[in-house]
C-alpha positions, 0 to 999 in steps of 0.5 A: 954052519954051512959055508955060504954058496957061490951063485953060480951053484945052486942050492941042493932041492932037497935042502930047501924041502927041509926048510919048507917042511920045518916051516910047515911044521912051524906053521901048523904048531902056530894055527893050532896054537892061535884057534886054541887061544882064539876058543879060549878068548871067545869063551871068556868074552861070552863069560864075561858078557854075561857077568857084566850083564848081570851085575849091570842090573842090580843097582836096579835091584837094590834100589827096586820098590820091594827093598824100599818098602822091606827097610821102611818096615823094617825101620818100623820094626827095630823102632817098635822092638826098641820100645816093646824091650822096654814095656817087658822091664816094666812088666817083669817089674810088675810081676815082681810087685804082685809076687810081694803083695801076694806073699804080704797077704801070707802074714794076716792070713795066718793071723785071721787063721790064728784068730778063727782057730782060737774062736773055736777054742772059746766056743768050746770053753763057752760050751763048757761053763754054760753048763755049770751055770745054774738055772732053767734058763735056755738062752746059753744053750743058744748062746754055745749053740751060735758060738759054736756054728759060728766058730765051724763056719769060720773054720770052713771058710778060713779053710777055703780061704787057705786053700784059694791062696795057696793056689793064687801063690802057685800061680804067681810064682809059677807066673814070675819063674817062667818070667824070670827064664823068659827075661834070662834068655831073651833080657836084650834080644829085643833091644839088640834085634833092634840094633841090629836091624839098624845096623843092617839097614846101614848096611845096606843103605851103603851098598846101595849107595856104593851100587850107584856111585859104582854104576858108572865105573862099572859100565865103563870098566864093562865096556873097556872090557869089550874094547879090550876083547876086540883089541884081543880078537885083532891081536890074534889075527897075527896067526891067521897072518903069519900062517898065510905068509908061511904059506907063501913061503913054503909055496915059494921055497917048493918052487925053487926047490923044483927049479934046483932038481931042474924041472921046468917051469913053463910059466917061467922063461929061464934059461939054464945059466939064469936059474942058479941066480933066480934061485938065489934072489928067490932064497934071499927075497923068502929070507927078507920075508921070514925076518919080517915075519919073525919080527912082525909075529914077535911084536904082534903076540907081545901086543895080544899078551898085553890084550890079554893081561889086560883083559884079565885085570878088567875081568878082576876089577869087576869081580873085586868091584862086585864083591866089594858091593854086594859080599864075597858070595861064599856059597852064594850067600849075599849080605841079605841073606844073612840080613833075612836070616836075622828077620827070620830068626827077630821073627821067631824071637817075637813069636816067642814073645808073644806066647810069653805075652799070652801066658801072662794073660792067662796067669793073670786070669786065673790070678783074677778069678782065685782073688774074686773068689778069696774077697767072698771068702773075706766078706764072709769072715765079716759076716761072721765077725758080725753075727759073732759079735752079736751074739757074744752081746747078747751073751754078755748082757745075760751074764750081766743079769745073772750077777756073779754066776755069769761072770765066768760066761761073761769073760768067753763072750769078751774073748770072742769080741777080742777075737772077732776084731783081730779077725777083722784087722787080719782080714781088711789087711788080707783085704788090701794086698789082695786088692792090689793083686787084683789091680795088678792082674787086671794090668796084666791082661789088658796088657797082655790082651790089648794095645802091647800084644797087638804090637808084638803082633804086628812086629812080627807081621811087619817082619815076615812081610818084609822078609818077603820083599827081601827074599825076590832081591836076595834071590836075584843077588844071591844067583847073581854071586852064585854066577860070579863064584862059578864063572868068574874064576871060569875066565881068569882062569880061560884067559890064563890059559890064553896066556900060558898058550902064547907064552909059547911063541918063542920057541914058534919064532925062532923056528921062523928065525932058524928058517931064515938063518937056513935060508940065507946060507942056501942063497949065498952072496946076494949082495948086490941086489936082485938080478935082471934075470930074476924077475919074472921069478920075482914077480910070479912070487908078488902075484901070490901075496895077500898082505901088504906087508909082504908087498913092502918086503918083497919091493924093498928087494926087487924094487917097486914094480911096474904095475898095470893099472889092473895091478893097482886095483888089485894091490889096493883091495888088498891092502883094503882087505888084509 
């Protein structure tokens, strides 16, 4: 440290230039520093703004008359699946029952097959002691004859009949296997969609209700956050104020150090034994005001970090709050996006079940046709059971006439009566299974064809138009979680730059600081107050000041002057404007 001058010397000039150009330098680092904060702070407030702008109008949204009406319907619908879930376990029960009754049918059949088989059997026997039977008489020739077609007609039919069954109980199984994977793949869906759109509508009730008990705290959150960004701007004002005082610093310290080289200063009547003291009170009154400044510069950036910090926790608050409604906005993805993803996916599933539906209509279409046609295979048998028992009575009461000659002819004819009414007894039971398969198909395609299809139907109608209504509001809030995701770290991380370049004023500071120290040393002993010969220096520096405060230093120095009236004024609109 230089050893402190006695007045009557004064300071070398081209000491005081160096303390002048370490405040400019000082001083430029400062503007710099402040119109790189105040560009990073103007572009978070315009971020900001447009947040709180956007997420300000969706309460709007999810309260709006589209999101209404979709979670109405789609009440409807998770009811209705709830309901149609059920109507498919009855079904698949059903399908169930027919594949039994038609399988049931298997047994008679194969005994009326039996039986025919058999008739054919005796025709031939028949045939055979006809012709043993002595006479001219030709009524056996017509007794084999009717045995004998009777028997191939009944081959015939038996053979159809045979042939239409097989085919009925591929198409029920065939119906009851796509059933069975229908039921594995979809057992629950339906009954889950439904709870899952319950769980949704849920969901989204709370987010609405969250969206306007939120309302409030996010418009007072918003507008504190302009408070903040106007306390901020102000805050920032320290560097246009400290700039300008270092100015006038650096102004008054070039004076000087032209009075110390011994240039005259034709606004200035000082003698040459009164300059070394004017310099002196000159060095002491810039060293008040660079103290002051430090100090000022010191407790006014403390006050734009707080600004700052606590514009950055608003800023967090709003996002978190955000988020906290309307989801995390992860690839812009909001809760209805997932919601309408599921509809889109119940839609799909119900489409399914529809297809399902309508296969089940054809099956049972066709179930219906092959039983219509075995029942006239059925009623053939009995006419031919009819005319075969005939026949065989007529045999009898022949063989009756002939005495113990027709006794052989006489035991066929009472087989084929026995045989007719075994086919008779297999077929009303062939009968009443296939009956009730009729009855069950008949079920089946009213089902499937009326009032249960035309609910899947309308499912899936009901879905895809509140898909619809979803996809305006998930679009609003999904650009709005979009903007949220790309703007919002955006100005946390402005503001931290913001922050981090403040963090730098130390070193700004004590460079004002050493100035001050410098300054000091330079001006000597100085304690006992401004001299009479300084003044007009003194005042010349008070005409330069834009700011009261440095007023206040420089009349704690020199004492308040004696203003003129025109000073007053002049003081006063300062004061008004800085």
């Amino acid at each position: 440290m230089n050893a402190i001058l006695p007045i009557a010397a004064a300071p070398d000039a081209s000491d005081l230039q160096q303390v002048a150009a370490e405040l400019g330098a000082a001083r430029a680092r400062i503007e710099t520093t402040f119109v790189s904060v105040g560009d990073w702070l103007t572009q978070s407030a315009q971020l900001l703004n447009r947040l709180s702008q956007t997420f300000e109008a969706l309460p709007r949204d999810l309260a709006s008359a589209e999101l209404t009406e979709a979670t109405t319907r789609l009440a409807g619908v998770g009811r209705r699946a709830g309901e149609i879930s059920q109507s498919f376990t009855t079904e698949q029960a059903a399908i169930e029952r027919l594949v039994e009754v038609v399988t049931g049918a298997d047994h008679p059949i194969s005994d009326l097959r039996r039986a025919v088989k058999m008739m054919g059997i005796v025709a031939i026997n028949a045939r055979v002691v006809a012709a043993g039977v002595v006479g001219d008489d030709h009524d056996f020739d017509v007794f084999t004859t009717d045995i004998a077609q009777l028997a191939n007609s009944a081959t015939r039919t038996i053979e159809q009949f045979s042939g239409h069954y097989r085919q009925l109980t591929g198409e029920v199984h065939r119906a009851a296997t796509q059933r069975a994977q229908f039921e594995s793949a979809h057992r629950h869906t339906l009954s889950r969609l439904a709870e899952r759109l319950e769980q949704n509508l849920a969901d989204v009730v709370r987010r609405r209700q969250l969206s306007a008990d939120g309302s409030a705290e996010t418009g007072r959150v918003t507008r504190e956050i302009a408070g903040r960004v106007g306390s901020a701007v102000m805050a920032m004002q320290v560097g246009d104020a400290t700039r300008q005082r270092l100015e006038h610093i650096e102004a008054a310290l070039g004076r000087l150090a032209a009075l110390a080289e011994g240039q005259p200063d034709r606004s200035l009547d000082l003698s040459a034994d009164d300059t070394p003291r004017a310099i002196a009170d000159g060095l002491m009154l810039e060293t008040l005001q660079l103290e002051a400044t430090a100090y000022e510069f010191d407790a006014e950036v403390a006050a734009a970090e707080q600004a700052l910090a606590a514009l950055a926790s608003d800023a967090r608050t709003v996002m978190n709050k955000s988020r906290e409604v309307y989801g995390d906005g992860a690839r812009g993805q909001s809760p209805l996006s997932a919601f309408n993803a599921e509809i889109r996916d119940a839609i799909a599933v119900l489409r399914d079940c529809e297809a399902e539906r309508a296969k089940l209509a054809q099956v049972a279409g066709a179930v219906d046709r092959i039983v219509k046609v075995l029942l006239g295979h059925v009623e053939a048998v009995r006419e031919i059971e009819a005319n075969m028992r005939l026949v065989s009575l007529n045999a009898a009461v022949r063989c009756a006439q002939l005495g113990p000659r027709g006794r052989a002819l006489n035991v066929i004819a009472m087989q084929l009566r026995e045989l007719t009414g075994e086919t008779v007894i297999a077929a009303e039971a062939a009968m009443g299974n296939l009956e009730e398969a009729a009855t069950l198909a008949q079920s089946f395609s009213a089902s499937s064809s009326g009032e249960a299809a035309e609910q899947v139907a309308w499912l899936e109608r009901e879905a895809a138009q509140s898909s619809e209504l979803l996809g305006a509001v998930e679009q609003r809030l999904n650009d709005a979680l979009l903007l949220l995701d790309r703007d919002g770290p955006v100005v946390l991380g402005h503001l931290a730059e913001a922050a981090g370049r403040l963090a730098a004023h130390e070193e700004m500071s004590e460079a004002i600081a050493d100035a001050a120290l410098r300054s000091a040393e330079l001006a000597g002993d100085t304690s006992n107050g401004a001299g009479p010969e300084s003044a007009p220096l003194l005042a010349l520096f008070r005409k330069g000041y834009t700011m009261d405060a440095e007023r206040r230093v420089h009349d704690g120095f020199a004492g308040a002057p004696v203003a003129s009236a025109a000073t007053s004024a002049e003081d006063d609109t300062d004061t008004l404007l800085f």
